[in-house]
N, C-alpha and C positions, 0 to 999 in steps of 0.2 A: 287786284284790290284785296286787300287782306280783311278779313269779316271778322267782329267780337263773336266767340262762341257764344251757342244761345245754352242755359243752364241744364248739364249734361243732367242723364239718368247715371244714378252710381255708376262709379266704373267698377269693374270685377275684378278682383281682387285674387293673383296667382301667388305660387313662390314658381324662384328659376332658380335651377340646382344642379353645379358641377358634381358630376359622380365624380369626384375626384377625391384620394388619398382618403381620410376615415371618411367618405362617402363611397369609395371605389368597390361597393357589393348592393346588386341590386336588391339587396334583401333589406339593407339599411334604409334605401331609398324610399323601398315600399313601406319600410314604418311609417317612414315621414309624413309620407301621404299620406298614411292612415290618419297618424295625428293631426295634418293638414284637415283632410275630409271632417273629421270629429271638431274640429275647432272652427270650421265656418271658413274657410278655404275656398274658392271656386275653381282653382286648376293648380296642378304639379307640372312644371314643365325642367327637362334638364337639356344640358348640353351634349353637342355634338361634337367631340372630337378624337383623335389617334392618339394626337401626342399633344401633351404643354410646356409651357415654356420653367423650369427650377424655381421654386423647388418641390413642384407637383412632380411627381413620382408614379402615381399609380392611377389608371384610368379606368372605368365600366362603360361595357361597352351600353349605348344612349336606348337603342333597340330593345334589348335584354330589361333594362333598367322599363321600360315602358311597358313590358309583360309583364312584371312583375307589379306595376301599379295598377294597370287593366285588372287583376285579378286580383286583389286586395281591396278595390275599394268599388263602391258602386255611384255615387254623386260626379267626384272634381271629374272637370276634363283635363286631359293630359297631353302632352308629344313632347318631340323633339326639338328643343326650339335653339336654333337652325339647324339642319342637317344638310352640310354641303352635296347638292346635289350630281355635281358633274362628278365625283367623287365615286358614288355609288349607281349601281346597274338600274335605271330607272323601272322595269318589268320587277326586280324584284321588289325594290322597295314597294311598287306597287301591291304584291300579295304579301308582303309584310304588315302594310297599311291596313288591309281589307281585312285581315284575320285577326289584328289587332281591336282594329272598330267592333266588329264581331265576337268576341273578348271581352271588349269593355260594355257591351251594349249601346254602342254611338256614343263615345264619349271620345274620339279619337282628335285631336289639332295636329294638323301638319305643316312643322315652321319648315320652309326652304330657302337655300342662299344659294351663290356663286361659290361660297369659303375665299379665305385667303393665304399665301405659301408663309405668311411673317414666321413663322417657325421651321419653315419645311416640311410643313404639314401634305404638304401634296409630293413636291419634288423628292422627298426623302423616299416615298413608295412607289416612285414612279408614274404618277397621278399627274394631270395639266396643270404645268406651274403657270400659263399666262393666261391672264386675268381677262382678257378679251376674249379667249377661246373660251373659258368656262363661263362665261355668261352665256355664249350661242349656246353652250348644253344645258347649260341651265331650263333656259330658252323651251328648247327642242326636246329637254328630258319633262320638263311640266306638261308639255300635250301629251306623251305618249304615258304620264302616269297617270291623266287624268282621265284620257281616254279609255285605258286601263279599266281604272278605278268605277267608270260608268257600267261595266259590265257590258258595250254593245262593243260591236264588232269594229277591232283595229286594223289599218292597213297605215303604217307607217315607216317610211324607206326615205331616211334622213341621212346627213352628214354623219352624225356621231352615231346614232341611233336606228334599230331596226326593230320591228314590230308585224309581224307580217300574217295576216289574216288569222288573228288572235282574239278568244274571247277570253274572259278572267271572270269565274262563279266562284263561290258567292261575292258578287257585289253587296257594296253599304248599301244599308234599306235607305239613304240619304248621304246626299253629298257631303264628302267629310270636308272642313273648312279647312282652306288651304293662307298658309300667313306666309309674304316674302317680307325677307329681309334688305335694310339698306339702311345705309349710312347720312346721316345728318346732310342736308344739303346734295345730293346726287340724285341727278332729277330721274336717271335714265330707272335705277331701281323702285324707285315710286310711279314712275308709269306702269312700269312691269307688275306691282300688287296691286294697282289701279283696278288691274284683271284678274283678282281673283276675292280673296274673302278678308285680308286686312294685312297690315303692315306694321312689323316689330324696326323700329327704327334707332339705332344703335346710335349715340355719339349725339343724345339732344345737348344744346347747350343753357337747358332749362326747360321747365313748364312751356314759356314763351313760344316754343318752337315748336308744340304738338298744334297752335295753329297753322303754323307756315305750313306743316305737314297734310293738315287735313284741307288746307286752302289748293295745296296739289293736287291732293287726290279727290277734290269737288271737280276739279276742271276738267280730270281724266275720265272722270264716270259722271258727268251730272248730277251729282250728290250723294251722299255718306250715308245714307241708310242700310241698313245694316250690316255694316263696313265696318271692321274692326282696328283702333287706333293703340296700338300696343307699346308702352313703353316700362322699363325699368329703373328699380330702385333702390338705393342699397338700404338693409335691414334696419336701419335708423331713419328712414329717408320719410319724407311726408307727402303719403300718397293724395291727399284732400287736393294739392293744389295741382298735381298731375290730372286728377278727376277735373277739376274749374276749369282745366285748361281746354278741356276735351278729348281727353283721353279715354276709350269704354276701359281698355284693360291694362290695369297699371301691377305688373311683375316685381316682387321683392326678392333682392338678387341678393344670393349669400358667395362667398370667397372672391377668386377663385384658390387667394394661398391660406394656408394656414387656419383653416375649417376644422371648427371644435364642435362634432358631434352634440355635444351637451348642450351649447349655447344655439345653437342652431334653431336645436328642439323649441328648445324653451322662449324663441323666439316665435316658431309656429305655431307651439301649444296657447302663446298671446292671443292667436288673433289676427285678422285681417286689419 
């Protein structure tokens, strides 16, 4: 049964930003944020990827870009929003994560995906090109980062994945929020952020659909408190009715081609 939302609390108000071509220096990035943070901003989050699709040319790497806004700014929260997980070694991202939150002083969001090869973004470096397999690492790489990430003792001897009576200090003084990624209609990835701390849901086909989304993930957890219903927007786009719909955190997405520095700013420096 699908339910009218009941009348949301503001949703939070991020940007989402390709490091991409005059973004591709995390030092660009960290202005942003700056300007972001100054201008009433609550998160900078950027993209995850190797390679894009022309006439994107030049990439920063997402990691890098995130150290440099941990250290620039002390308010917005930040990550990587998605960083395909099967992709990367999950122990390291894990002390990447921990020393980043530590960094930022708990300011850290950790967006995670499956990724997809539409470019050859995996198959090009030798990475799992099928989409079945990297969901089970998906899967299997979230325990062993989260487990990680708690600082107690791992013992993990998986399919893809090894973890073998390993402790990870300093742990976050506090669990850092973890957001899965998934696509409009795909029920299997909305179980999946069911269990953890909120879901960035790619391909809405309007407002309309952050109910069906959060109708989901009521049924998977027993209710959406404080569960994070994440959606994006492009820099024109009108966040009020993403907020009515019930969305906590609605994302203003800038490019991915053709990103004009200037206008960018001056689109941050506006305002949430």
């Amino acid at each position: 049964m699908v339910t009218e939302p009941s009348t949301p609390a503001r949703a939070k108000r991020g940007l989402f930003l390709p490091p991409f071509d005059a973004l591709a220096d995390p030092r660009a990035v960290a202005d942003l944020a700056v300007a972001a943070e100054q201008a009433g901003w609550d998160g900078v989050f950027v993209w995850d990827h190797m390679r894009y699709s022309p006439p994107v040319a030049a990439l920063a790497d997402p990691w890098i870009c995130c150290a440099a806004i941990a250290a620039r700014t002390e308010r917005v929260l930040f990550g990587p929003m998605v960083t395909p997980l099967p992709r990367r070694r999950p122990h390291v991202v894990a002390r990447q994560a921990a020393s980043l939150d530590l960094l930022s002083g708990g300011r850290l969001v950790l967006g995670f995906g499956s990724g997809d090869d539409w470019l050859g973004e995996m198959s090009r470096f030798g990475d799992e090109a099928d989409a079945r397999v990297r969901g089970d690492m998906l899967d299997e790489g979230l325990d062993v980062v989260t487990g990680l990430l708690g600082g107690h003792l791992v013992e993990h001897l998986g399919r893809h994945y090894r973890a073998e009576d390993v402790r990870f200090l300093p742990a976050p003084e506090r669990p850092v929020p973890i957001w899965i990624a998934a696509r409009f209609g795909k029920p299997k990835p909305l179980r999946r952020a069911a269990g953890y701390d909120g879901v960035f849901v790619i391909g809405y086909p309007g407002p309309e659909g952050v109910v069906a989304v959060r109708d989901a993930i009521e049924a998977e957890r027993g209710g959406t408190d404080g569960f994070e219903i994440v959606a994006d927007i492009p820099a024109d786009g009108d966040a009020a009715a993403w907020a009515a719909a019930g969305a906590t955190w609605v994302l203003t997405r800038f490019g991915p081609y053709g990103l004009d520095p200037v206008a960018v700013r001056a689109r941050i420096e506006a305002g949430p």
